[in-house]
C-alpha positions as CSV (number, residue, x, y, z in Angstrom):
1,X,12.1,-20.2,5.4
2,X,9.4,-22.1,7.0
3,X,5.6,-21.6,5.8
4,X,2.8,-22.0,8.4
5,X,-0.9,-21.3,8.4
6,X,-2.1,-21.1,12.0
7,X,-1.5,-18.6,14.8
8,X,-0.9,-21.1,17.6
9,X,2.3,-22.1,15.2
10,X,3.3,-18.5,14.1
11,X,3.6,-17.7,17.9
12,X,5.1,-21.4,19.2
13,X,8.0,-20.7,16.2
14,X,8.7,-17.0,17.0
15,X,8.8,-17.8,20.9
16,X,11.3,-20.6,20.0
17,X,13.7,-18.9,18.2
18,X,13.5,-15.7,20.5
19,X,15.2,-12.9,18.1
20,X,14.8,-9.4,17.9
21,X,14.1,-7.2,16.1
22,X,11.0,-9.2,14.6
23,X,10.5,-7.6,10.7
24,X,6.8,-8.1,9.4
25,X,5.8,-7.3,5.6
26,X,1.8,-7.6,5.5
27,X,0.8,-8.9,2.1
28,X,-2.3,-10.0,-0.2
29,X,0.0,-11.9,-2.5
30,X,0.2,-12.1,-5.6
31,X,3.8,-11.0,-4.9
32,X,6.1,-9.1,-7.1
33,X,9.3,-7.0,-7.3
34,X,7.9,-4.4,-4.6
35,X,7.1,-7.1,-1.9
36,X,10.8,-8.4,-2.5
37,X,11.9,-4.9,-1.7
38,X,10.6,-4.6,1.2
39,X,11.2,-8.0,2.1
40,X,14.7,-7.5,1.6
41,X,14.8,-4.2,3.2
42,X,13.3,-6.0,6.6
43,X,15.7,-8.7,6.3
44,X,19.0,-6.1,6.3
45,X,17.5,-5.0,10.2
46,X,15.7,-8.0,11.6
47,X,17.2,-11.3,12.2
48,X,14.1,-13.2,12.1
49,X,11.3,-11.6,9.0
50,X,7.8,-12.8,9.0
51,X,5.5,-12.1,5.6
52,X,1.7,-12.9,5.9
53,X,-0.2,-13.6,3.0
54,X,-4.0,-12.9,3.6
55,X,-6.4,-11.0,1.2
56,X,-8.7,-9.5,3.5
57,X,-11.9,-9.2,3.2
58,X,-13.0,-6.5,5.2
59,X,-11.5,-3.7,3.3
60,X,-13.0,-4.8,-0.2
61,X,-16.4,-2.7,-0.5
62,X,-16.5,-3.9,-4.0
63,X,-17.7,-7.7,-4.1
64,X,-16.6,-8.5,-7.3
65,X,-12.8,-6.5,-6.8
66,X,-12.5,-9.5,-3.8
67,X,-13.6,-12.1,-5.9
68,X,-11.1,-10.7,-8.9
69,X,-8.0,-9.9,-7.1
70,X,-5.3,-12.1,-7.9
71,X,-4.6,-15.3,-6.1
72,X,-0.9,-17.1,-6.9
73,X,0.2,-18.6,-3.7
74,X,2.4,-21.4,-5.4
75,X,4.4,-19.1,-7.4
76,X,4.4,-16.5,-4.0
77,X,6.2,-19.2,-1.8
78,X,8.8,-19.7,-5.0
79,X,9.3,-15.8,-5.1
80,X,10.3,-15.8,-1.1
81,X,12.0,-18.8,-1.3
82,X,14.7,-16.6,-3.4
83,X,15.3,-14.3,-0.9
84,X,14.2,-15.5,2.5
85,X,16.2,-17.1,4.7
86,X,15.9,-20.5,6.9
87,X,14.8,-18.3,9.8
88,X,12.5,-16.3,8.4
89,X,8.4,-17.6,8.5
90,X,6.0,-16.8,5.8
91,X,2.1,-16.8,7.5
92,X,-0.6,-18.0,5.2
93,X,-3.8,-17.8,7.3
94,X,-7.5,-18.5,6.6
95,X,-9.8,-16.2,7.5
96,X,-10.9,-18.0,10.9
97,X,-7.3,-17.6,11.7
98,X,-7.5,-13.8,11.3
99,X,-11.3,-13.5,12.5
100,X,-12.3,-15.9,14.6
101,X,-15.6,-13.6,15.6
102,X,-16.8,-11.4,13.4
103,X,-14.9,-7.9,13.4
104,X,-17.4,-5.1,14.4
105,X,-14.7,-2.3,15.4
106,X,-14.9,0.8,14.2
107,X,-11.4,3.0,14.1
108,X,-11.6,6.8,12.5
109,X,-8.9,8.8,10.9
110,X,-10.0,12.4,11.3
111,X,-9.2,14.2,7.8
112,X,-7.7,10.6,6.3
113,X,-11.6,9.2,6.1
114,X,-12.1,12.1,4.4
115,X,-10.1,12.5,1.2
116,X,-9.0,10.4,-2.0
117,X,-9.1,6.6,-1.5
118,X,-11.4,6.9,1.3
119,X,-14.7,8.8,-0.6
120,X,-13.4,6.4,-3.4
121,X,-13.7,3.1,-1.7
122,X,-16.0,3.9,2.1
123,X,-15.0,1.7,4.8
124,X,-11.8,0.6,2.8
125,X,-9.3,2.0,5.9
126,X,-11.6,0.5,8.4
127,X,-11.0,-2.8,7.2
128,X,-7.2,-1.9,6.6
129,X,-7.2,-0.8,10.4
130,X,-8.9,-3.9,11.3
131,X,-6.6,-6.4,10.0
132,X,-3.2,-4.4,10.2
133,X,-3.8,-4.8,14.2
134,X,-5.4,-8.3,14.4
135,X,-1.9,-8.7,12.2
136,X,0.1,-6.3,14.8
137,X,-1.6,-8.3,17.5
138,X,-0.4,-12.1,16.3
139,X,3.0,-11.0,15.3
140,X,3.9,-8.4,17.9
141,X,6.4,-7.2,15.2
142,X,9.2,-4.6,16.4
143,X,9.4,-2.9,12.8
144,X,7.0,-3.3,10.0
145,X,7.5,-2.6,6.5
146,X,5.1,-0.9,4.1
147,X,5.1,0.2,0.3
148,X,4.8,4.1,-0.4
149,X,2.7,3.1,-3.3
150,X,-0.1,2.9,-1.1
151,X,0.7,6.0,0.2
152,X,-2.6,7.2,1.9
153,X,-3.1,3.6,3.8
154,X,0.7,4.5,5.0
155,X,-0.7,7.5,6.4
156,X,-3.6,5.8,8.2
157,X,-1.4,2.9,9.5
158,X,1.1,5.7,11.3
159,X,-1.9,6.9,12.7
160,X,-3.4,3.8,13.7
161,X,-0.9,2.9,15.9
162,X,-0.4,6.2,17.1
163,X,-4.3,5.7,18.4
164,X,-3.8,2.4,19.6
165,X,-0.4,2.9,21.2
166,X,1.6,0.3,19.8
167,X,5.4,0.2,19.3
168,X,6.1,-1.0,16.4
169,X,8.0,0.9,13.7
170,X,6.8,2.0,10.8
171,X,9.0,2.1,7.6
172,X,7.8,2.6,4.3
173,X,9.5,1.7,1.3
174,X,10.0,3.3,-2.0
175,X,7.7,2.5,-5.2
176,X,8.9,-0.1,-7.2
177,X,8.4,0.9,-10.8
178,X,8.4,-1.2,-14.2
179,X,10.8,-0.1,-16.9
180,X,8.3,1.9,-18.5
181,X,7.6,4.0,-15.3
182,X,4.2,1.7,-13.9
183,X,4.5,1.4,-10.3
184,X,4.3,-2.2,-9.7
185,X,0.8,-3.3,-8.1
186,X,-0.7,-6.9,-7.8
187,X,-3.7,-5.7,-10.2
188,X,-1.4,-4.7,-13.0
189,X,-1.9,-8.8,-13.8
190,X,-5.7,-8.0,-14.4
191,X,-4.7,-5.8,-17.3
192,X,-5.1,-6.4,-20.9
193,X,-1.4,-6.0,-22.6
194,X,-2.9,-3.3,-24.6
195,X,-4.2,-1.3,-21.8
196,X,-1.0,-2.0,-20.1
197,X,1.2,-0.8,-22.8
198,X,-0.3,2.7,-22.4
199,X,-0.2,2.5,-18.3
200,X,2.6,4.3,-18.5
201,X,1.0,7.7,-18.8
202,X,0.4,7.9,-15.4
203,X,3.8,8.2,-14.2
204,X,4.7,10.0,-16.9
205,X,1.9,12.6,-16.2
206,X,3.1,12.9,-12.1
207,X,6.9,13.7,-13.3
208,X,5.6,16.6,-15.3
209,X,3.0,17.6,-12.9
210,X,6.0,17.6,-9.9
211,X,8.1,19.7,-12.7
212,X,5.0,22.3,-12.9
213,X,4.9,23.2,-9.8
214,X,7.7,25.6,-10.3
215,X,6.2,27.6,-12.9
216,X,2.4,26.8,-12.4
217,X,-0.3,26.8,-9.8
218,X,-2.4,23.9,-8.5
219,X,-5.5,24.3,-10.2
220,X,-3.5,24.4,-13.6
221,X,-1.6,21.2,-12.9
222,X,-4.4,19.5,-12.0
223,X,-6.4,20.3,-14.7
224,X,-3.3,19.1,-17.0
225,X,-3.1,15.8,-15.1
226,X,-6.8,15.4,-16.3
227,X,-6.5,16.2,-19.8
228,X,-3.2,13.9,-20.0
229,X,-4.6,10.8,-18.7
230,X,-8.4,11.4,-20.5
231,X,-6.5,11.7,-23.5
232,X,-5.7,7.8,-23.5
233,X,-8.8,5.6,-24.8
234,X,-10.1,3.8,-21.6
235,X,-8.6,5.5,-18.8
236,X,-10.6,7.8,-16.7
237,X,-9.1,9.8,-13.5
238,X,-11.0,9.2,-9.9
239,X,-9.1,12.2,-8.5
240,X,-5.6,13.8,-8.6
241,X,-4.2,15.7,-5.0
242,X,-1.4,17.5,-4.0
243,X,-1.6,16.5,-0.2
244,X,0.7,17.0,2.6
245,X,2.3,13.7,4.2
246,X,0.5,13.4,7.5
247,X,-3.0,14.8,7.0
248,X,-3.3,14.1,3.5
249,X,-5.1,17.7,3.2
250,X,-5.7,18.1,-0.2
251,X,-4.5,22.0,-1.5
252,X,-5.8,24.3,-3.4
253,X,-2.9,26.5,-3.9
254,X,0.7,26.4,-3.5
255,X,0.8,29.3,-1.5
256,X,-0.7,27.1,1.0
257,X,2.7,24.5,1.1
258,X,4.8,24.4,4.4
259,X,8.2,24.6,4.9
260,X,7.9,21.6,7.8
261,X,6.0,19.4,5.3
262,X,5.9,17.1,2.6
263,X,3.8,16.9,-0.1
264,X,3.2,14.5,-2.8
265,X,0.7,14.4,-5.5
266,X,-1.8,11.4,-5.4
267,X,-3.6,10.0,-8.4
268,X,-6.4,7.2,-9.0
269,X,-6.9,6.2,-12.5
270,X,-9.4,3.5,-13.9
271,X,-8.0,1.4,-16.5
272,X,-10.7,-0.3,-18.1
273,X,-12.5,-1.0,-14.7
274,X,-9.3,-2.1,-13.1
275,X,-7.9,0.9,-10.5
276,X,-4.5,2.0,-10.7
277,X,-3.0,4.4,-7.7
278,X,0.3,6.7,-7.9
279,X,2.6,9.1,-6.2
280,X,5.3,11.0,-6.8
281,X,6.5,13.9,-4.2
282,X,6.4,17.7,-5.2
283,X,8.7,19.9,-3.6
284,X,8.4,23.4,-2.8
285,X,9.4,25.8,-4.8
């Protein structure tokens, strides 16, 4: 693998080597099992895989979230050097690279600005939106390669390049989980082991929600999904959705599930100040 920084290289090396399909996997960093996945995923369909490296700014509403995220970019280049190959690039850019003018666009989502992380975090997606296609735009990547953890910004990505009539592919990939269940996330390093240890609820509180649904209507699993992770000292929940998998419409009843839809319940949990987001998908019944 070969590591670069600026765009004007990015571009000279992909032009040289002239393969297709080009893979991408955006990243912030800190890198862990679920950026391998999908790194490894991209890497069984591309010959030639590019993964940037950028916490972006723009989509941070919280000052002190930006300044707290983790940064490991030593041991992020050791991770990729394991399963990257002498083709494959890895883009570290500074932010002149990625903005060399201020970014002023403005992109909406219909119903996705409108639910879950969006009233949680305003102007989060925006900033997503802006980056993802000043990304899109330096790369021209054929497929790109997303985590389902982050399963709402999945949903605004499909529909940003819908909007903006780009080609590339999107593929998500499934959530990477710890043994205990936690879905891997950079910010599970900001934990406290204690507060960690007991993480697991969260996952453990989806299953049985997904297992209600059978037997139990949505008010009465969500109100279950409250009391479970309240239970735990520290851990508050920001919301809890049963959505469908396009226009993330949050329901109020199961009578109101589609036979040509997916749905998956969507959680946001603060763990001692430091968020947590889940999924897990709920069939019909």
């Amino acid at each position: 693998m070969k590591a670069l920084s600026t765009v004007i290289e990015l571009q000279r090396q992909l032009r040289k080597m002239n393969l297709a399909p080009v893979g991408f996997v955006p990243t912030m960093g800190a890198l862990h099992e679920g950026h391998l996945s999908l790194a490894k995923r991209a890497i069984q369909q591309c010959p030639v895989v590019v993964i940037s490296i950028f916490v972006n700014p723009t989509q941070f509403n919280d000052k002190n979230d930006l300044k707290n995220y983790p940064r490991t970019p030593d041991s992020d280049l050791e991770l990729l050097k394991s399963v990257l190959r002498e083709a494959d690039l890895v883009f570290i850019p500074g932010i002149k690279e990625i903005y060399p003018e201020e970014d002023k666009r403005e992109f909406h989502f219909g119903n996705l600005d409108n639910v879950m992380e969006a009233l949680q975090r305003p102007g989060h997606f925006n900033g997503v939106a802006q980056v993802v296609s000043r990304l899109f735009e330096i790369v021209k990547p054929d497929i790109a390669f997303f985590g389902l953890k982050d399963f709402q910004q999945l949903a605004v990505i499909k529909a940003l390049v819908k909007q903006t009539g780009n080609k590339v592919k999107i593929i998500g990939g499934s959530i990477i989980r710890e043994s205990d269940g936690l879905a891997m996330s950079s910010r599970n390093r900001l934990l406290d082991p204690e507060i960690k240890n007991h993480a697991a609820i969260i996952y453990k509180t989806l299953s049985a929600a997904a297992r209600m649904i059978k037997n139990y209507d949505i008010p009465e699993i969500k109100s279950f999904v409250r009391d479970s992770i309240s239970m735990v000292p520290g851990f508050s929940i920001e919301y809890f959705e049963i959505v469908d998998d396009i226009e993330l419409i949050p329901l109020s009843t199961k009578e109101e599930m589609k036979k040509d839809r997916q749905y998956f319940g969507c959680i946001a949990v603060s763990a001692e100040k430091i968020r947590l987001i889940d999924n897990i998908e709920i069939g019909l019944v």
